[in-house]
C-alpha atoms as an extended CHARMM CRD file, in Angstrom:
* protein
*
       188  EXT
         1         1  UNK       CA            142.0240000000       83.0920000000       93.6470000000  PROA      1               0.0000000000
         2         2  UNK       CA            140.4620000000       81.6790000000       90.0390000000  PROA      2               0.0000000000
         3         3  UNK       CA            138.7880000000       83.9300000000       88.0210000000  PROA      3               0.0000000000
         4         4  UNK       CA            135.7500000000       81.6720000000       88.4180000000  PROA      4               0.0000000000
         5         5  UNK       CA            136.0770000000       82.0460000000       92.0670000000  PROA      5               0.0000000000
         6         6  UNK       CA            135.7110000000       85.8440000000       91.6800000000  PROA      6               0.0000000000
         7         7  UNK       CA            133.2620000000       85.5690000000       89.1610000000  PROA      7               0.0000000000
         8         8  UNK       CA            130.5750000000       83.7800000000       91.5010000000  PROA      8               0.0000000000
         9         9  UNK       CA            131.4800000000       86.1300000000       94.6840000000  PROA      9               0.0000000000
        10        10  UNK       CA            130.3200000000       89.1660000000       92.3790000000  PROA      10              0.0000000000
        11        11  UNK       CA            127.5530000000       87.3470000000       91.2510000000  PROA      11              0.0000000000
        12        12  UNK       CA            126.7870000000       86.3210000000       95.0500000000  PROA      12              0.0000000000
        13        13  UNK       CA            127.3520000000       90.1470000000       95.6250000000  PROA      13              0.0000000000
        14        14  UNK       CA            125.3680000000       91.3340000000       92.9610000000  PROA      14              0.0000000000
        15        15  UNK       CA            122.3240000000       88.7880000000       94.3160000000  PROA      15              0.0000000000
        16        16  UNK       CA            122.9170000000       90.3650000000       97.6640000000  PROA      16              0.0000000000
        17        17  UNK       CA            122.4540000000       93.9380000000       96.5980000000  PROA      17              0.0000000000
        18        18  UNK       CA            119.7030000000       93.3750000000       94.6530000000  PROA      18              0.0000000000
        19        19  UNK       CA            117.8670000000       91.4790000000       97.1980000000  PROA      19              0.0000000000
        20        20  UNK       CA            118.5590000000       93.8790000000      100.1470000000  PROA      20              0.0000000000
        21        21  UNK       CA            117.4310000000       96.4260000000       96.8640000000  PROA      21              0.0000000000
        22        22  UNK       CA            113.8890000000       94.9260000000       96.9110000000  PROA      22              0.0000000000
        23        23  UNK       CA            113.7670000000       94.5530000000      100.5940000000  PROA      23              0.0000000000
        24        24  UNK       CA            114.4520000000       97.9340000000      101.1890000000  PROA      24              0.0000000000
        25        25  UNK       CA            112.1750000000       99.1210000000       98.6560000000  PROA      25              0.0000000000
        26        26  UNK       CA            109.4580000000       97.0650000000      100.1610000000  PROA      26              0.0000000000
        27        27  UNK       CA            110.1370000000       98.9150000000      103.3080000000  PROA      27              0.0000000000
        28        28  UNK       CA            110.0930000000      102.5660000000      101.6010000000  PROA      28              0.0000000000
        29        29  UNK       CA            106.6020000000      101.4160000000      100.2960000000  PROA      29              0.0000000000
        30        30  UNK       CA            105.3020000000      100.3680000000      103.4070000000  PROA      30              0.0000000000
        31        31  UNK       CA            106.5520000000      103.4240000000      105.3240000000  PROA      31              0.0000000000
        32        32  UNK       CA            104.7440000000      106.1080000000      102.5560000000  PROA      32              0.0000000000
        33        33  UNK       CA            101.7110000000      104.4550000000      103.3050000000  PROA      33              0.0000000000
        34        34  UNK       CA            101.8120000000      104.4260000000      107.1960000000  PROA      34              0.0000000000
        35        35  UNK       CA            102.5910000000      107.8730000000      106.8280000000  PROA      35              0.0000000000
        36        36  UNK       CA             99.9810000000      108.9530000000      104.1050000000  PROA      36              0.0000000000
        37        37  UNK       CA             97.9480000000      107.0650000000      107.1550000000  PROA      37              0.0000000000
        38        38  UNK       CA             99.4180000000      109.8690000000      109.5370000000  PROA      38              0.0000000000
        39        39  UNK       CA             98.0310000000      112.1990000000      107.4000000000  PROA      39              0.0000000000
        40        40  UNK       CA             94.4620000000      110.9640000000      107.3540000000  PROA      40              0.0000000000
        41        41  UNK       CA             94.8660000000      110.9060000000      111.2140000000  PROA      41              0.0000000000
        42        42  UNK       CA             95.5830000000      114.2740000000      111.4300000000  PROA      42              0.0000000000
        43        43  UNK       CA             92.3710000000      115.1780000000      109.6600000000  PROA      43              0.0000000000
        44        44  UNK       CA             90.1870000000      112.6680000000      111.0850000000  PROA      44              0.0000000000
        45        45  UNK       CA             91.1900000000      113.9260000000      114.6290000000  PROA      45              0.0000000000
        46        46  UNK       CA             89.7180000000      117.4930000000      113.4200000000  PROA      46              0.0000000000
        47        47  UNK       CA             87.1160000000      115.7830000000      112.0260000000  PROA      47              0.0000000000
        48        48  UNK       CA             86.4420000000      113.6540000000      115.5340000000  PROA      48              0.0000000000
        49        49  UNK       CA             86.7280000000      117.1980000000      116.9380000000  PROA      49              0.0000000000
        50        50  UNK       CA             84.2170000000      119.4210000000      114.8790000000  PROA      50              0.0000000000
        51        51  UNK       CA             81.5750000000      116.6070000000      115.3000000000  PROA      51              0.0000000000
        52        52  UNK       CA             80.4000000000      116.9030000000      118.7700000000  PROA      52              0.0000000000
        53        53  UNK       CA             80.3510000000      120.9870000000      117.9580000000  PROA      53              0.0000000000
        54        54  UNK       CA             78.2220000000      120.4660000000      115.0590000000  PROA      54              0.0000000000
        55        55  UNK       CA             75.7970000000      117.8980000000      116.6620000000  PROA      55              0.0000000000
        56        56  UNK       CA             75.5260000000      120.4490000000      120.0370000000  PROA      56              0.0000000000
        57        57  UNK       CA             74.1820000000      123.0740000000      117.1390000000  PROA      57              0.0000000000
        58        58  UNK       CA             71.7830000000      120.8500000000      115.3920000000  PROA      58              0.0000000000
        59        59  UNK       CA             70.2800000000      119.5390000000      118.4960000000  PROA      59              0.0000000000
        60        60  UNK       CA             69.5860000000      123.0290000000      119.4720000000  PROA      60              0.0000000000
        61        61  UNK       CA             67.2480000000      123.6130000000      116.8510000000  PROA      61              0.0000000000
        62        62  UNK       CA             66.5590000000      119.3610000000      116.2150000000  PROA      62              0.0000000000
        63        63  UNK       CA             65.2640000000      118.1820000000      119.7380000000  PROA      63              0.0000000000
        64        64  UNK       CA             63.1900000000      115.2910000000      118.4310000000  PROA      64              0.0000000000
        65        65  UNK       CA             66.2050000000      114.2210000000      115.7330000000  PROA      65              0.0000000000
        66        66  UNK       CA             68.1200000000      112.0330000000      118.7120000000  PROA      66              0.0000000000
        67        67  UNK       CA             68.4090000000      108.8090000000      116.9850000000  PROA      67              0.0000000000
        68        68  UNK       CA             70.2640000000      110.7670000000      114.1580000000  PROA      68              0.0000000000
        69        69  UNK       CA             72.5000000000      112.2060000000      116.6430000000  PROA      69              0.0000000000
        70        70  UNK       CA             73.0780000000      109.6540000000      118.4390000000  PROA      70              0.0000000000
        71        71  UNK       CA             74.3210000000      107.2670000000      115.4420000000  PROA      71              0.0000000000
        72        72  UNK       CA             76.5880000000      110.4630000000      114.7340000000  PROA      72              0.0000000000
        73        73  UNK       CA             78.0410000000      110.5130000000      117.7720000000  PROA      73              0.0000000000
        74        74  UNK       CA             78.6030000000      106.6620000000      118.3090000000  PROA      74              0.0000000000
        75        75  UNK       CA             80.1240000000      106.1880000000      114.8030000000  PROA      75              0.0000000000
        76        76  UNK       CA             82.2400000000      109.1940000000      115.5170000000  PROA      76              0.0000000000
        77        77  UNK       CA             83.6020000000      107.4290000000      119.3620000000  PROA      77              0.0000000000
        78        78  UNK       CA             83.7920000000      104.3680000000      117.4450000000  PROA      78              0.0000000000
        79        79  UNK       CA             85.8700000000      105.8400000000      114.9880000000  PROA      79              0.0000000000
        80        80  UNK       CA             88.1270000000      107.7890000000      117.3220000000  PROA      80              0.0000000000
        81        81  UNK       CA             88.5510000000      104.3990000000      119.1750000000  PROA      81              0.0000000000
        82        82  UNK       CA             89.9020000000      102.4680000000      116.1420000000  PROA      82              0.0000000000
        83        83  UNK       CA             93.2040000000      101.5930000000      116.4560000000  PROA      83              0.0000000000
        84        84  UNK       CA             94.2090000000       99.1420000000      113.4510000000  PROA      84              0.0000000000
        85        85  UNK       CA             94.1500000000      100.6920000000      109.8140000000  PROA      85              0.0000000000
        86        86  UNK       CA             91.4670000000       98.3050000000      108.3800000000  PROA      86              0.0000000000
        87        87  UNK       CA             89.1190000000       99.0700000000      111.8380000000  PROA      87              0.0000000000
        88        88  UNK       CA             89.9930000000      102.2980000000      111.0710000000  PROA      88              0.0000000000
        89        89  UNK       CA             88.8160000000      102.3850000000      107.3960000000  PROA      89              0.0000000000
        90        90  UNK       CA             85.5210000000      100.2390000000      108.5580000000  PROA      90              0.0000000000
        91        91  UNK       CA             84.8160000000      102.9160000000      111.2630000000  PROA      91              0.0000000000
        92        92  UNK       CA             85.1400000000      106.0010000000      109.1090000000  PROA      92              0.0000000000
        93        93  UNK       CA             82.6960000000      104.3200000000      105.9970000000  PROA      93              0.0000000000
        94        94  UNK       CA             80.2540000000      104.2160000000      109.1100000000  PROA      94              0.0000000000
        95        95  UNK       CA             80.7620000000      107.5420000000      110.1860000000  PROA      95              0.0000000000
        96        96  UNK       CA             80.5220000000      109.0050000000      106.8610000000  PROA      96              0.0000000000
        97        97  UNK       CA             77.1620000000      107.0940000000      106.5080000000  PROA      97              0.0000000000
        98        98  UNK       CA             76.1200000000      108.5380000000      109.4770000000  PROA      98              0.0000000000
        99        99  UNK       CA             76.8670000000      112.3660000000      108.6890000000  PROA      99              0.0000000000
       100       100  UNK       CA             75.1470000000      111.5990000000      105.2380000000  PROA      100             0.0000000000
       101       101  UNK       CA             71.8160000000      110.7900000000      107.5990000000  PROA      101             0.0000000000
       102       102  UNK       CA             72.7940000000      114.3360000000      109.3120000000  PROA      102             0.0000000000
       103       103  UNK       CA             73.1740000000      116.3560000000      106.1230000000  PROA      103             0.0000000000
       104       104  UNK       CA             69.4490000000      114.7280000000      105.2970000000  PROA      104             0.0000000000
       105       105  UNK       CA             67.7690000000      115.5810000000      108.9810000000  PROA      105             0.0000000000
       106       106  UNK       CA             69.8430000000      119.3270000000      108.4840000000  PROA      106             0.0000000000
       107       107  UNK       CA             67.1070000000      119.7150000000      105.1110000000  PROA      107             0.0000000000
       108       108  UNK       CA             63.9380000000      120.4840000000      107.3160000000  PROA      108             0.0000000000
       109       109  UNK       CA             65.8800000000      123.1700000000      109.4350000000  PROA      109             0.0000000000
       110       110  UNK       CA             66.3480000000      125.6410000000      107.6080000000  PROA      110             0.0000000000
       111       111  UNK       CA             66.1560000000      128.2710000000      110.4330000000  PROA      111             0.0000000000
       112       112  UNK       CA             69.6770000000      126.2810000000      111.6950000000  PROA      112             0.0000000000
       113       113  UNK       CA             71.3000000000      126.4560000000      107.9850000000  PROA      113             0.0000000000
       114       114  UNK       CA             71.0830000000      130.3610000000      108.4540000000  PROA      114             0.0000000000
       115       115  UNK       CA             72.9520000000      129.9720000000      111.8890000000  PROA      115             0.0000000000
       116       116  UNK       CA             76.2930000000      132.0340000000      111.7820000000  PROA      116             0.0000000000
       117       117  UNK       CA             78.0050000000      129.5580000000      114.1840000000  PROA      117             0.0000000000
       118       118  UNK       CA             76.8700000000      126.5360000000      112.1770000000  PROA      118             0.0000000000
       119       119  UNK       CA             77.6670000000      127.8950000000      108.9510000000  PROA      119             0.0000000000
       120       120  UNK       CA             81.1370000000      128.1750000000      110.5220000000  PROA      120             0.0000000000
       121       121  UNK       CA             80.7490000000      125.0220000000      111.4850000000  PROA      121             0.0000000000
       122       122  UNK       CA             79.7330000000      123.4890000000      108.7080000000  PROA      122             0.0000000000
       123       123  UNK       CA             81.8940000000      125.5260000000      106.3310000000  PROA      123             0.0000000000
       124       124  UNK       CA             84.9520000000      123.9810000000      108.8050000000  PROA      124             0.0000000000
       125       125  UNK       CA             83.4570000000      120.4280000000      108.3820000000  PROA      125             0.0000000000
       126       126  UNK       CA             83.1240000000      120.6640000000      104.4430000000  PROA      126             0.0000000000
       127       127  UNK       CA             87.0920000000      122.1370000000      104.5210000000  PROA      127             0.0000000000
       128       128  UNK       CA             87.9350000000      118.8770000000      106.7610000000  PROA      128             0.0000000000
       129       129  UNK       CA             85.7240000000      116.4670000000      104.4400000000  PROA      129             0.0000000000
       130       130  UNK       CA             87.9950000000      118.0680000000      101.3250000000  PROA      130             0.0000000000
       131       131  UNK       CA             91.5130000000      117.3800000000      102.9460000000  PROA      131             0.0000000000
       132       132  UNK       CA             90.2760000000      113.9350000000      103.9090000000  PROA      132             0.0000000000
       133       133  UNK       CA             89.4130000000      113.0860000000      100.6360000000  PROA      133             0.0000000000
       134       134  UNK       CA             92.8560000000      114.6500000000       98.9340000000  PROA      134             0.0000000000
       135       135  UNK       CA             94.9240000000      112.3310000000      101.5970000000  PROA      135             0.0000000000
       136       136  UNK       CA             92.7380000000      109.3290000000      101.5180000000  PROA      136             0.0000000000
       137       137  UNK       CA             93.9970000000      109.5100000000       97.3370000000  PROA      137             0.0000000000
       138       138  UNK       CA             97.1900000000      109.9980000000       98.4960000000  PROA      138             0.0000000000
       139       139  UNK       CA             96.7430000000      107.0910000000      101.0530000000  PROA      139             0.0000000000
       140       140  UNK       CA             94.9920000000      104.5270000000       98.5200000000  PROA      140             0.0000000000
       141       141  UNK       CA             98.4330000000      105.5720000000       95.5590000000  PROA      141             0.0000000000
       142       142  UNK       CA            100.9900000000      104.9600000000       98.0380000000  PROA      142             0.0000000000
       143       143  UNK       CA             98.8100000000      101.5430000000       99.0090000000  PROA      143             0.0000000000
       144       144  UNK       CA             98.5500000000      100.6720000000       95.5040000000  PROA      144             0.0000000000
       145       145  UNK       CA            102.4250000000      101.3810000000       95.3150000000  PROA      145             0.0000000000
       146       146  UNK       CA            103.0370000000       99.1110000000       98.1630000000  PROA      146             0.0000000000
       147       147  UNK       CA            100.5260000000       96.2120000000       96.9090000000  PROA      147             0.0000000000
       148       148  UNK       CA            101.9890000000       96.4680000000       93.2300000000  PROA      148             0.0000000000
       149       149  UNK       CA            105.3720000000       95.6090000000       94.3880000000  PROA      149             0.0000000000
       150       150  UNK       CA            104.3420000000       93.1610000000       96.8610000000  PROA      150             0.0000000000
       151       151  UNK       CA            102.4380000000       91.2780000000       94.3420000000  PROA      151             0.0000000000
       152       152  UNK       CA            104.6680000000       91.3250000000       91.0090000000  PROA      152             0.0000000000
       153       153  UNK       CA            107.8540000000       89.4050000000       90.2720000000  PROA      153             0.0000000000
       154       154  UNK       CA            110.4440000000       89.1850000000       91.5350000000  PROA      154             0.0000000000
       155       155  UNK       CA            109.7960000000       91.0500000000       94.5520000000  PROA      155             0.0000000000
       156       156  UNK       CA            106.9300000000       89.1550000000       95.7650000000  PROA      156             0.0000000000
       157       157  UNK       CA            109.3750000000       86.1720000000       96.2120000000  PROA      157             0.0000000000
       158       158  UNK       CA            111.0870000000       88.1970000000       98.8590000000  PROA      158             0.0000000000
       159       159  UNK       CA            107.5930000000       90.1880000000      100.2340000000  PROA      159             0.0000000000
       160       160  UNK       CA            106.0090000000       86.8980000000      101.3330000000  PROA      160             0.0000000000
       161       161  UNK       CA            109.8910000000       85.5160000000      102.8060000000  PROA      161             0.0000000000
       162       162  UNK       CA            109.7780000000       88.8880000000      104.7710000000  PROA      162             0.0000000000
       163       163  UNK       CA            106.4540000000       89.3750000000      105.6690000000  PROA      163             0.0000000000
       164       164  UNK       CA            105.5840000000       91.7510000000      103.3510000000  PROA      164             0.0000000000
       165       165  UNK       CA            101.3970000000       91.3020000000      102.1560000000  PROA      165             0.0000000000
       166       166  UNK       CA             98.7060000000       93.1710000000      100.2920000000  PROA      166             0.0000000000
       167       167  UNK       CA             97.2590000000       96.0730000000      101.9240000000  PROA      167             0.0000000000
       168       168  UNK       CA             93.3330000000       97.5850000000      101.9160000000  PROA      168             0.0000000000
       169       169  UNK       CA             92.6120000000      100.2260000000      100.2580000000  PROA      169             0.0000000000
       170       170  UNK       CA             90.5820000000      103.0200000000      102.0950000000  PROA      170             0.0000000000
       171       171  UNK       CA             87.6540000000      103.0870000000       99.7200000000  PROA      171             0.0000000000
       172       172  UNK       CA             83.3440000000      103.5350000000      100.2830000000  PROA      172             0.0000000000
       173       173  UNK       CA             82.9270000000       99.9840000000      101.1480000000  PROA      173             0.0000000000
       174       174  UNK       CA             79.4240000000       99.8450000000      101.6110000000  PROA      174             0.0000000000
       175       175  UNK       CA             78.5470000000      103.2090000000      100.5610000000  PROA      175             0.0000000000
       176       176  UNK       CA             79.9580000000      102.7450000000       96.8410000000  PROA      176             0.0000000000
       177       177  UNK       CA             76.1640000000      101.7760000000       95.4560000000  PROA      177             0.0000000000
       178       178  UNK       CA             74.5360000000      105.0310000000       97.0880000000  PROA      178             0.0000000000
       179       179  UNK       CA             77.3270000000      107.2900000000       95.8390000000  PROA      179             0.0000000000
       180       180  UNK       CA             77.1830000000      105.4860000000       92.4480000000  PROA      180             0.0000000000
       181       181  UNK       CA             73.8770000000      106.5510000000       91.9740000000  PROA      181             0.0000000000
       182       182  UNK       CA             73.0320000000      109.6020000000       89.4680000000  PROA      182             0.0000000000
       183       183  UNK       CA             71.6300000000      112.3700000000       92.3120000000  PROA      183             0.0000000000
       184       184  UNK       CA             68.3400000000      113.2200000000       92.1190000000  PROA      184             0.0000000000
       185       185  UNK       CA             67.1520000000      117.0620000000       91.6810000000  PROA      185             0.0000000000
       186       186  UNK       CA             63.9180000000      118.1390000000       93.2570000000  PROA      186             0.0000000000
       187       187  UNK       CA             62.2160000000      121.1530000000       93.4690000000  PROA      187             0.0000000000
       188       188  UNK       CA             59.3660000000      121.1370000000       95.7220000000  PROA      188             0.0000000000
């Protein structure tokens, strides 16, 4: 064999390496965020499961608040019944709008915020709300990860050859403008 023969199968080498390099970096990337999904799941589902405990407590003491409870409890199904990441995402910005209209009804009982079991309750849900929001930034840097390398070069030559696109983020969606508001402080 020539030396230039040996010279272009270690550069074909070299280009094979580095290419199954990307690919399987691309992979890694992909597989932190499915599994800084698995994460949210796993609060979400105790989320999904304090809900209907919660709403039992308010309506207790909130007979005439349905509609509130109602929009709780379908956002919540609807939620639980997501199956894709994005519907996912969608369903849980509803549901959080939802238990922001809850937290608002909850102000003219205050009889029920004295309640031992919904203080439990509610001391559980504001623990759950926490986590979700420490893996949802852990969900949205390995998605950045991911979406970085599928979008700079060279690597997004060989993301769109193997499938490989830009994922969402799990942000407010709708919700950003309220929360981006300065709260307002009353005192009645």
């Amino acid at each position: 064999m020539s030396t230039t023969v040996i010279i272009i199968l270690v550069c074909v080498i070299v280009i094979i390496f580095w290419i199954v390099s990307i690919y399987n970096r691309l992979v890694r990337l992909r597989n932190n965020r499915e599994n800084a999904f698995a994460d949210i799941d796993v609060q979400l589902k105790q989320r999904y499961d304090l809900i209907p405990q919660l709403v039992e407590t308010v309506k207790g003491y909130a007979k005439h608040e349905k509609s509130t409870l109602e929009n709780v409890i379908n956002a919540r199904n609807a939620a639980a019944g997501a199956t894709t990441i994005n519907d996912k995402i969608a369903a849980e910005n509803t549901l959080t709008s939802a238990l922001a209209g809850l937290k608002v009804t909850l102000e003219a009982y205050p009889d029920l915020k004295a309640n031992q079991n919904f203080l439990q309750l509610q001391n559980e849900m504001s623990d759950i709300e926490n986590k979700l929001s420490a893996v949802r930034r852990f969900f949205n840097s390995a998605t950045k990860e991911l979406n970085n390398a599928v979008e700079v070069f060279p690597s997004n030559i060989f993301a769109g050859m193997f499938g490989f696109k830009k994922e969402a983020m799990f942000d407010l969606g709708a919700e950003r403008a309220a929360h981006e508001q300065t709260p307002q402080v009353k005192f009645d």
